[in-house]
Backbone as CSV, one residue per row, in Angstrom:
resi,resn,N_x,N_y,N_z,CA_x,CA_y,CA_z,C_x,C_y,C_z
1,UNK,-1.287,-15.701,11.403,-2.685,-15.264,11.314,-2.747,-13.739,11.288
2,UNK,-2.137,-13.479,11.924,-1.558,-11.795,12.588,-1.769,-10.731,10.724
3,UNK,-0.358,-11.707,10.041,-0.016,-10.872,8.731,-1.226,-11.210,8.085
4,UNK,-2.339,-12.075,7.538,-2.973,-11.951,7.010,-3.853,-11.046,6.790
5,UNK,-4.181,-10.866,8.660,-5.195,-9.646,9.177,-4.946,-7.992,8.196
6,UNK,-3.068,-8.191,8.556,-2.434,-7.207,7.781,-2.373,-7.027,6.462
7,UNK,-2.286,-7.697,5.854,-2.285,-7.857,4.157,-3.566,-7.498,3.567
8,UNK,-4.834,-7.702,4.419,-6.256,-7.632,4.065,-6.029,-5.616,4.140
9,UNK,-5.438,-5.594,5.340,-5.942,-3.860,5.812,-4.909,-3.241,4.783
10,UNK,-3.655,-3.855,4.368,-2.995,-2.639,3.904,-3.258,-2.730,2.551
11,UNK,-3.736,-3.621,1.359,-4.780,-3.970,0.837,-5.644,-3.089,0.906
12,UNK,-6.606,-2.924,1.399,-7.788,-2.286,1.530,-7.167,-0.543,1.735
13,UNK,-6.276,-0.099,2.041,-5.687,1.045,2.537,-5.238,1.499,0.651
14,UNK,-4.452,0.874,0.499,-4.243,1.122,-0.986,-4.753,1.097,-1.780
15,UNK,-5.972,0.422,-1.965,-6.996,0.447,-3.185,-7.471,1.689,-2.884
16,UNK,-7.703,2.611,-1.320,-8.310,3.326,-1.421,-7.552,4.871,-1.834
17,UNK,-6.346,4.754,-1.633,-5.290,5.703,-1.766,-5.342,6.041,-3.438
18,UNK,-5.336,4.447,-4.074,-5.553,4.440,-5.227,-6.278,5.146,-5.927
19,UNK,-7.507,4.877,-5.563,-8.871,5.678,-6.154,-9.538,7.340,-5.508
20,UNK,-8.486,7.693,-4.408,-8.380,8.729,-4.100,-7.778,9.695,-4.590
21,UNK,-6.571,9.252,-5.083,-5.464,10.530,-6.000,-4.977,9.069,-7.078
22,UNK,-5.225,9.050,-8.130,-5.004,8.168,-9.025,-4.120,9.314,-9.986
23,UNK,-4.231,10.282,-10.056,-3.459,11.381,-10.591,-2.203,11.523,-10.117
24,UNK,-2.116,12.165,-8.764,-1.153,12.805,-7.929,0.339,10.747,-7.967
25,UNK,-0.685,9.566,-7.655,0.675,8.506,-8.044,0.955,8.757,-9.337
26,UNK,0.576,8.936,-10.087,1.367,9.291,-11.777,2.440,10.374,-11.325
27,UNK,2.251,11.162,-10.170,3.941,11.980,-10.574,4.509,11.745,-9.386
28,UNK,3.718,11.870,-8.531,4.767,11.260,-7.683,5.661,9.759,-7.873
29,UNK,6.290,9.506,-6.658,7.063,8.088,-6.936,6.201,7.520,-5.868
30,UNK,6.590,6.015,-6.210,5.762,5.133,-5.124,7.038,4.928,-4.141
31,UNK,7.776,5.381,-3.857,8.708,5.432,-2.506,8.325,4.577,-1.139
32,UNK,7.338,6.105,-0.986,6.330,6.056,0.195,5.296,4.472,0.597
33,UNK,5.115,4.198,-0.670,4.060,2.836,-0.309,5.014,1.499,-0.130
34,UNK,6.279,1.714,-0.535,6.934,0.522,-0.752,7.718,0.198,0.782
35,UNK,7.906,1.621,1.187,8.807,1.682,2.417,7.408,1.576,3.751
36,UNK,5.949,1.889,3.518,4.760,1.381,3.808,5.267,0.361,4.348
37,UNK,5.738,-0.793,3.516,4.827,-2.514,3.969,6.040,-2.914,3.543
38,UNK,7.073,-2.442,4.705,8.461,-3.185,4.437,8.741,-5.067,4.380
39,UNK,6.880,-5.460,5.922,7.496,-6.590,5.798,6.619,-7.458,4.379
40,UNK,6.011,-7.035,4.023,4.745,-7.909,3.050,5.844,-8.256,1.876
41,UNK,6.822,-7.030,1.682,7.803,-7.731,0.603,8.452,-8.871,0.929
42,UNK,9.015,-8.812,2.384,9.725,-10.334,2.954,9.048,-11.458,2.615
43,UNK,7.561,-11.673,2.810,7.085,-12.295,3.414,6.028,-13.091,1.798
């Protein structure tokens, strides 16, 4: 129940990251977001 809670927020965290610098992810790398939500990839 726990991860769902989680998936909703980090979800909601990234759409907003998204639409905040939608520029600045074009050069940067997505590194940072992947190493973010180590377990959502497990899971």
């Amino acid at each position: 129940m726990h991860s769902c809670r989680k998936d909703k927020a980090l979800r909601q965290q990234g759409k907003q990251e998204r639409s905040a610098r939608p520029r600045k992810r074009d050069g940067l790398p997505r590194a940072p977001l992947l190493g973010e939500l180590p377990s959502v990839s497990d899971g």
